[in-house]
C-alpha positions as CSV (number, residue, x, y, z in Angstrom):
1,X,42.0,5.5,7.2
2,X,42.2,9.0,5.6
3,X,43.4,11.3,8.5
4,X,40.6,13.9,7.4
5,X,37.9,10.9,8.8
6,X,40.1,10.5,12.2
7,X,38.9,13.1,14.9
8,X,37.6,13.7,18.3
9,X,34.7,12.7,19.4
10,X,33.9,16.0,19.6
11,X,35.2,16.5,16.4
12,X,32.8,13.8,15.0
13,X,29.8,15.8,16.7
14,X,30.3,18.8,15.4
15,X,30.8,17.9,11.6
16,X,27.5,15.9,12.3
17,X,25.8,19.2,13.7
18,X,27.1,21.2,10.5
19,X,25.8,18.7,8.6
20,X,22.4,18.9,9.9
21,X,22.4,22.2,10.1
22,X,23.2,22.4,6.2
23,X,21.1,20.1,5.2
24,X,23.2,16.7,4.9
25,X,22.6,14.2,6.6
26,X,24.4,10.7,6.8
27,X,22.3,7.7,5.9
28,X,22.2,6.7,10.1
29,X,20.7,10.3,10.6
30,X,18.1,10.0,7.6
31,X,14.9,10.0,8.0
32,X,12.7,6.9,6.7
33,X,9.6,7.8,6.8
34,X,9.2,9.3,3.5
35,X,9.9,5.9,1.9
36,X,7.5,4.2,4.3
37,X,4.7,6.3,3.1
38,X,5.4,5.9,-0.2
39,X,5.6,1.9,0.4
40,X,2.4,1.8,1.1
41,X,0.3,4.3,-0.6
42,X,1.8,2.1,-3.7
43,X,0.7,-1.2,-1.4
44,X,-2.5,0.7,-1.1
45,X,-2.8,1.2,-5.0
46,X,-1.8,-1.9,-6.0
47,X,-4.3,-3.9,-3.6
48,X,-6.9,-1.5,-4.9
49,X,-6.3,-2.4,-8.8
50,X,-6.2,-6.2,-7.8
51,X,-9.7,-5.7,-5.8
52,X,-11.1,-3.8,-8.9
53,X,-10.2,-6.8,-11.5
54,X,-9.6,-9.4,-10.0
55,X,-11.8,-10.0,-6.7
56,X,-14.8,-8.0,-7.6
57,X,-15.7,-9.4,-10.9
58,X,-15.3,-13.1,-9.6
59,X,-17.5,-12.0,-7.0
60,X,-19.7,-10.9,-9.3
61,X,-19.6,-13.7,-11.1
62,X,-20.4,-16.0,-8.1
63,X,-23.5,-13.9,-7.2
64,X,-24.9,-14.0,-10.7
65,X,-24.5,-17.8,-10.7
66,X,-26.1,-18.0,-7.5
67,X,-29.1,-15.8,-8.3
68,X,-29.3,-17.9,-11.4
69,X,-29.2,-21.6,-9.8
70,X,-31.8,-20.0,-7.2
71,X,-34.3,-18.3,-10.0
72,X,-34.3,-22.0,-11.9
73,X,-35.0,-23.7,-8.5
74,X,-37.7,-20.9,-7.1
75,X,-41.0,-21.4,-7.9
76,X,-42.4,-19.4,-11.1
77,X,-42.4,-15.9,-10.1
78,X,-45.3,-13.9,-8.7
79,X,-45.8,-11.7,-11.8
80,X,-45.8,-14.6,-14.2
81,X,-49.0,-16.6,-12.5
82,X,-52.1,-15.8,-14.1
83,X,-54.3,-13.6,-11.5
């Protein structure tokens, strides 16, 4: 081990404190909740493109059918009967 890593713990704390104070950080001291957000605003994106092409045009599909098999089985519509 490189005696410049081999210190104190006092030592140790008060490279860490520099650190933070200078703006670097090791990756135990990092912060992860940049990433987190970013994981799922791109979940949130990506769940939103699949509902948009995917989920709503079968569902569309389905109700069409279903409005179809119900028009061919209803009885003739109101403004078709001779009055």
């Amino acid at each position: 081990m490189p005696e410049r890593w081999v210190g104190t713990h006092m030592e140790r704390r008060r490279a860490a404190t520099s650190r933070r104070i200078n703006g670097r950080r090791s990756r135990q001291e990092r912060s992860y909740v940049p990433e987190v957000l970013v994981a799922l605003l791109m979940a949130t994106v990506i769940l939103s493109l699949l509902m948009l092409t995917v989920v709503l045009p079968a569902l569309d599909k389905f109700a069409a059918d279903n409005a179809r098999q119900q028009f061919i089985t209803s009885p003739s519509a109101p403004e078709s009967s001779p009055q």
